[in-house]
C-alpha positions, 0 to 999 in steps of 0.5 A: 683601031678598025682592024682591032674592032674587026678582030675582036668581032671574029674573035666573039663569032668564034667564041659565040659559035663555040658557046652554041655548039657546047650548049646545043650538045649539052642539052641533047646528050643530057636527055639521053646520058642517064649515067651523067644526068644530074652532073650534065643538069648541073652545067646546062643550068651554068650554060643557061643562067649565064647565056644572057650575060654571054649574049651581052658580051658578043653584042657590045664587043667589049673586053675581048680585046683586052682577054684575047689569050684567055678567050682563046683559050676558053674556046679551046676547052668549049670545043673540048667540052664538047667532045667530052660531053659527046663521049659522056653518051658513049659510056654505058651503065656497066662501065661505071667505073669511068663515071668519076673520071669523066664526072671530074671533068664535066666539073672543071669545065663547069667551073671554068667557064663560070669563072670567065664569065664571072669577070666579065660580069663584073667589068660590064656591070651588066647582071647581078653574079651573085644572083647567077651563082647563087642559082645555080647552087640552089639548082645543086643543092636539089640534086643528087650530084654524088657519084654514089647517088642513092636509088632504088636500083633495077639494074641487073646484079653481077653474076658470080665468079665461078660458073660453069656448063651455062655457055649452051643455055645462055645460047638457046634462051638468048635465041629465044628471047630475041625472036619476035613472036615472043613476048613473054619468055618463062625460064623455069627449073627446080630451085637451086638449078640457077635460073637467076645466075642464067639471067644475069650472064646472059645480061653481060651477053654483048649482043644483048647488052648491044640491042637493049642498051640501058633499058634492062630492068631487074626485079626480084618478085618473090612469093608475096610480093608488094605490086606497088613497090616494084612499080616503085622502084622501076620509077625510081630507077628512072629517076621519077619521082613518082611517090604514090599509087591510089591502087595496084590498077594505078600503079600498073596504068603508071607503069605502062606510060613510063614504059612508053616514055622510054626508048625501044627497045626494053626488057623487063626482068621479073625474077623469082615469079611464083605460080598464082602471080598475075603477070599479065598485069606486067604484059602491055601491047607496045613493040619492041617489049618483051618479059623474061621471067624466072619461076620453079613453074610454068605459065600457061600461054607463056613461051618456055624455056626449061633449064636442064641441071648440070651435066655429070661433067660440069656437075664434076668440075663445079664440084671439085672447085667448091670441095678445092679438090686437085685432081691429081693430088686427091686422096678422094676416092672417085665413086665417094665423089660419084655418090654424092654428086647423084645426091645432089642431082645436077643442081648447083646450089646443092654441088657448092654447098655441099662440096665446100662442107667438104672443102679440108676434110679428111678421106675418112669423113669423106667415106662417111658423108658418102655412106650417110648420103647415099639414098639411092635417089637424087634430090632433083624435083623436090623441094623437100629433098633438096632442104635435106641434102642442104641440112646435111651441110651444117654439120658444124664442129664445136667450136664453129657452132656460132657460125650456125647460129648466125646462119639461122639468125639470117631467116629473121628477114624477108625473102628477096631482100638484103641484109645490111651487115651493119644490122648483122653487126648490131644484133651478133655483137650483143647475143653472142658477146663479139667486139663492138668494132665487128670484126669477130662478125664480120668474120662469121659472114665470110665463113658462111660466104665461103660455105656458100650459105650466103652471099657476102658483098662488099663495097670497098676494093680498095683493102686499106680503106677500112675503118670498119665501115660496113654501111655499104655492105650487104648480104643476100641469101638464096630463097631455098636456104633462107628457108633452111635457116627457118627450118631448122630454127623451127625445131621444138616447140614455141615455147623452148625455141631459141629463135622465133621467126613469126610470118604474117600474111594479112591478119592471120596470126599462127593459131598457138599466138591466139592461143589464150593458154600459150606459156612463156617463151624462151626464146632470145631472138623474135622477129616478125616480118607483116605484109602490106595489109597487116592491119597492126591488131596486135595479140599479147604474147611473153617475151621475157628472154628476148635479147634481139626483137626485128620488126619487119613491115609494109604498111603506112603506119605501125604501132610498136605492140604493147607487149615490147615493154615487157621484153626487159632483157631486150639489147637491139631493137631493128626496125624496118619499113619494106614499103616504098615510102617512109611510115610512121611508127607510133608507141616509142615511149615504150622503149623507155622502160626497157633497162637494157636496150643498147642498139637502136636501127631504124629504115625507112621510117619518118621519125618525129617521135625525137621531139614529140616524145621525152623519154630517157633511155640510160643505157642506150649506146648507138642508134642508126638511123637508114633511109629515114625522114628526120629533117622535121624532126631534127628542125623541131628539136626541143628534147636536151639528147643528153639527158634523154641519151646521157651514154650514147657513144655511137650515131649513125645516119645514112642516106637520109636525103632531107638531113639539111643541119645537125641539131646544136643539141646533138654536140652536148653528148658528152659520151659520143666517140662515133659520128657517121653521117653518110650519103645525106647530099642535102647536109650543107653545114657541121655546127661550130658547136660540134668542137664540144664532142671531146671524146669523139674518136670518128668523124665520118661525113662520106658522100655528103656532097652539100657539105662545103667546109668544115667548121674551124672548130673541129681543130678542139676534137683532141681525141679524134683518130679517124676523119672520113671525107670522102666523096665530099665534092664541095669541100674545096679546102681543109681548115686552117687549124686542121694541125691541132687534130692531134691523135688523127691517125687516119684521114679518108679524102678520095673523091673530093673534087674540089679539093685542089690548092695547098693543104694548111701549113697546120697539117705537118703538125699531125704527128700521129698521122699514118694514113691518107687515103685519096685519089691521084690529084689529092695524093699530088697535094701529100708529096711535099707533106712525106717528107715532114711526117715520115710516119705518113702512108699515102694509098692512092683508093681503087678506082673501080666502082660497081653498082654492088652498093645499090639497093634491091629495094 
């Protein structure tokens, strides 16, 4: 008996050290890992909830004896835990595909030794689990535990694919960059010379990525910019929740005491600077800090680098590369080339867009572009010139005239911002009568993609998973052709334009909107874009045309303008909140007298207008709602949704983060085909009414990392085809009558980490089945399952994750 107590007592010594050493480890790398802080939080809180009824164990010697095989084994994963969290701190931000693997078993750690310990809590009576348990849930429902957490992101963009003639610049700037008597580095060229694509290669330079580590910050300024929002998003970046500044003075004094909460050394990156900005408002006497700016202009007192365009060599193969020439098989003659190559001056923006114009062209047209182009001048220092050698690239044959339009139609948004492509989707699908799925508009932006009039950016890697799912996607567009769509949106009067795109700094309207005399206008697209002072006095102007209205703004609180009821053909309303908090917008009961509105998008708006407004708008279809403050509004419900939406078939809800449960109200629309609540982490529970959906087609809840279950009730939707549940980490099994889902067709489960016993018994009666697409270990859960629907693909998803999705803003 002496000898069994003895063993026991090394056995809880053992057991005790290797508990101290994994908690220890954890707290320290928990500080310093930022890529795996809310997982590594969520197991130093198990740690530390469970450490009293740890200490209780080792004290009385109890229960040991009876668990040695398991207590030994429970040793050997803490050990293992801690070299795992040891190597958590090694993984930096740009290998982000390795964080789910690693963040999976950060998770099984996690459970294991709740498990252990929920036993011994049991036996010796000595703490309340449930009290433990529930503890820590609460500490995970206040947290972002996605992998696909949703943050205003600084982190430096990926350069693009092709790139040539920068290896000497990259060099001489990074040389410069690191000497210590400069604080300040100015990176300036002409627009279009490709100062930011300069900036972001010399971030994956392994010697800078070596000495500053994860302290890059990344921000674009653009020529109005919002100070406090770029404070902002450098807090938010953080994972500060600083939510206000009182003033810009604040918002900078802010800013210097989260820059010296941070470790050395740091660099800042403030991209697209434009002359009459104050930058030494982002100067701060701290060491080991240093600014790298790009602006077409230098800063006096600023050290500078000045960016040469490409030489005639590189200026040559960049250019074969965008027109897809093969030297050898070319029937271009080389001094159409050369002419053409002088237009465009060495700058690469010009060479790539111009070139790719070119890309399939006969010799014939060749000739004739280099005759028409040939100026005897390059466009090199003028942004005039280079506006009209770009102009010359939209020479768009008849039948690809939409894709022009479409083109002008991105200047209706602000400089330096994305665009989400399910916007693009919303507005393209009603003025030009494409599909309702997307897919005609989706090809539109790869055709202006690949003519390099913009930048198209798509999350998914894995091609099979589809099931139009656009939310994540976005498009960027250099500042120089955003101003090329205005231009040659611009043309003709007010009145006869087709698109009117509206710019408002402060209060200082255009002169022909103040105008008492100004006539009818024509046109079918209106976007206004207001600053941060916009003090929302609005002039009545006559829209009567208007299909597409895009609200764009900054300010706390915006009254939608009076003169929105009379746009009586208006089909797609898209708001949008630029600012960092979400603002209140006033005047929706406007929107009810308009007869045929049909897409409604909202951003970053807080939205109490649900309940406190009764309206009915007959015809609308689809509403999306992104970044939105809703939960009130949603716990407040009175409005009956079916009455005052009776054809709504489409609902969309994204990152949305205080989104906690659905309104019953929302399952009596009796029309809803589509459902897609997305990156809302606090969503814990579906209704069990939402079995009353019988026409819903699509039930997509990804990245809803709360959601534990779905109901049992979800085995009524007879008409859904498409179920989406990937990156749901709670979900821990399928329901029961998951079988009657008799049309399903398509099931998106990757990412469900929890998900690992046997699938339901009901799942080999989903005849109609033909795609799953997961991961390995939930792939494993299929194998038996193929034999049985042999209809059945199981794709396992791509792995490689990049931070494309995150936000500018």
């Amino acid at each position: 008996m002496a000898g069994a107590l003895i063993g026991e007592a090394a056995l809880g010594a053992v057991l005790g050290e290797a508990f101290s050493l994994l908690f220890e480890t954890v707290k320290d790398v928990t500080k310093k890992a930022r890529l795996f802080q809310p997982t590594l939080i969520c197991l130093q809180t198990t740690l530390l909830s469970l450490t009293p009824i740890f200490e209780d164990i080792i004290r009385l010697n109890r229960d040991l004896e009876h668990r040695e095989e398991e207590t030994k084994k429970l040793i050997d994963q803490m050990k293992k835990g801690e070299k795992l969290v040891s190597k958590c701190l090694k993984i930096q931000w740009w290998n982000y595909c390795m964080k789910p693997h690693y963040a999976g078993k950060l998770l099984d750690l996690e459970e294991e030794i709740s498990r252990f310990f929920r036993f011994d809590l049991q036996a010796l009576n000595t703490r309340n689990v449930l009290e433990t348990l529930v503890g820590v849930n609460d500490i995970r429902k206040h947290m972002n535990l996605s992998v696909k957490n949703y943050r205003l992101s600084c982190a430096v963009p990926l350069p693009p694919d092709y790139i040539v003639g920068l290896d000497v610049s990259i060099k001489e700037l990074k040389m410069q960059l690191l000497k210590k008597e400069v604080p300040v580095l100015v990176l300036t060229a002409a627009g279009g010379c490709g100062k930011t694509t300069l900036v972001k290669m010399l971030c994956q330079d392994e010697e800078i990525k070596g000495t500053y580590r994860d302290n890059i910050f990344f921000v674009t300024v653009s020529k109005n910019p919002n100070l406090k929002v770029i404070v902002q998003r450098l807090f938010s970046h953080r994972g500060e929740q600083k939510l206000e500044f009182q003033s810009d003075e604040d918002a900078i004094n802010q800013l210097e005491q989260l820059l010296k909460q941070i470790e050395d050394p740091k660099l800042l990156i403030l991209d697209d600077v434009w002359s009459g900005s104050h930058l030494e408002k982002f100067e701060f006497r701290m060491p080991n800090y240093k600014i790298l700016v790009t602006s077409r202009t230098a800063f006096p007192g600023c050290f500078t680098y000045n960016m040469k365009p490409l030489n005639d060599k590189d200026a040559r193969t960049l250019f074969h590369h965008s027109a897809n020439l093969q030297d050898r098989n070319s029937s271009i003659p080389d001094k159409d080339i050369n002419k053409i190559l002088k237009f465009c001056g060495g700058l690469p923006l010009a060479i790539k867009v111009i070139g790719r114009s070119l890309c399939g062209q006969s010799a014939e047209v060749w000739r004739s572009k280099a005759m028409k182009w040939s100026t005897g001048h390059s466009i090199l220092g003028s942004n005039s010139d280079l506006l009209n050698c770009l102009e010359k690239s939209l020479d768009f044959l008849d039948d690809e005239l939409i894709i022009k339009e479409c083109f002008m139609d991105l200047g209706s948004f602000p400089e330096g911002q994305r665009i989400h492509v399910a916007t693009l989707i919303d507005m393209w699908t009603e003025l030009y009568e494409l599909d309702e799925d997307g897919i005609h508009a989706i090809a539109n932006l790869y055709e202006i993609s690949a003519r390099n009039l913009a930048s198209l950016f798509v999350t998914r890697k894995d091609a099979s998973d589809f099931a139009n799912y656009y939310s994540e996607d976005y498009v960027t567009q250099h500042d120089l052709l955003r101003e090329l769509a205005i231009h040659q949106s611009s043309q003709g009067s007010i009145e006869q334009r087709k698109r009117l795109i509206i710019n408002i700094g402060e209060n200082n309207l255009p002169k022909w909107w103040t105008d008492q005399k100004q006539q009818s206008l024509a046109a079918n697209l209106l976007s206004i874009s207001s600053d941060a002072m916009f003090s929302s006095s609005w002039c009545n102007i006559q829209p009567p045309e208007v299909e597409v209205l895009v609200l764009n703004f900054q300010t706390k609180n915006y009254p939608l303008p009076k003169f929105v009821e009379k746009m009586d053909k208006l089909k797609v309303l898209v708001v949008t909140n630029y600012g960092f908090l979400p603002a209140e917008v006033s005047n929706f009961e406007l929107l009810g007298s308009l007869p045929h509105l049909k897409r409604i998008r909202l951003e970053r708006l807080s939205i109490p207008f649900l309940c406190k407004t009764p309206m009915q708008m007959t015809s609308l279809k689809k509403i999306s709602l992104f970044m939105c403050s809703i939960g009130q509004a949603f716990r407040n419900f009175t409005v009956q949704v079916s009455d005052a939406l009776p054809n709504l078939t489409d609902i969309n809800i994204d990152y949305c983060k205080d989104l906690v449960e659905l309104p019953d109200g929302l399952c009596d629309i009796a029309h809803l085909k589509k459902l897609s609540i997305t990156n809302c982490h606090k969503l814990s529970a579906l209704p069990d009414a939402i079995g009353m959906l019988a026409n819903l087609e699509m039930l997509r809840l990804r990245s809803c990392t709360d959601l534990s279950e779905l109901p049992e009730s979800i085995r009524s939707l007879q008409n859904l085809r498409i179920l989406d549940i990937s990156d749901c980490l709670s979900i821990s099994k399928l329901p029961k009558h998951v079988g009657e889902l008799c049309n399903l067709e398509e099931l998106h489960m990757k990412g469900c980490l929890r998900l690992r016993g046997q699938l339901p018994e009901s799942i080999m009666d989903l005849q109609q089945l033909k795609l799953v697409i997961c991961d390995e270990e939930r792939a494993r859960l299929w194998e038996p399952i193929k034999d049985f629907l042999t209809n059945l693909k199981v794709v396992v998803a791509a792995k490689e994750i990049t931070l494309n999705w995150l936000p500018s803003r």
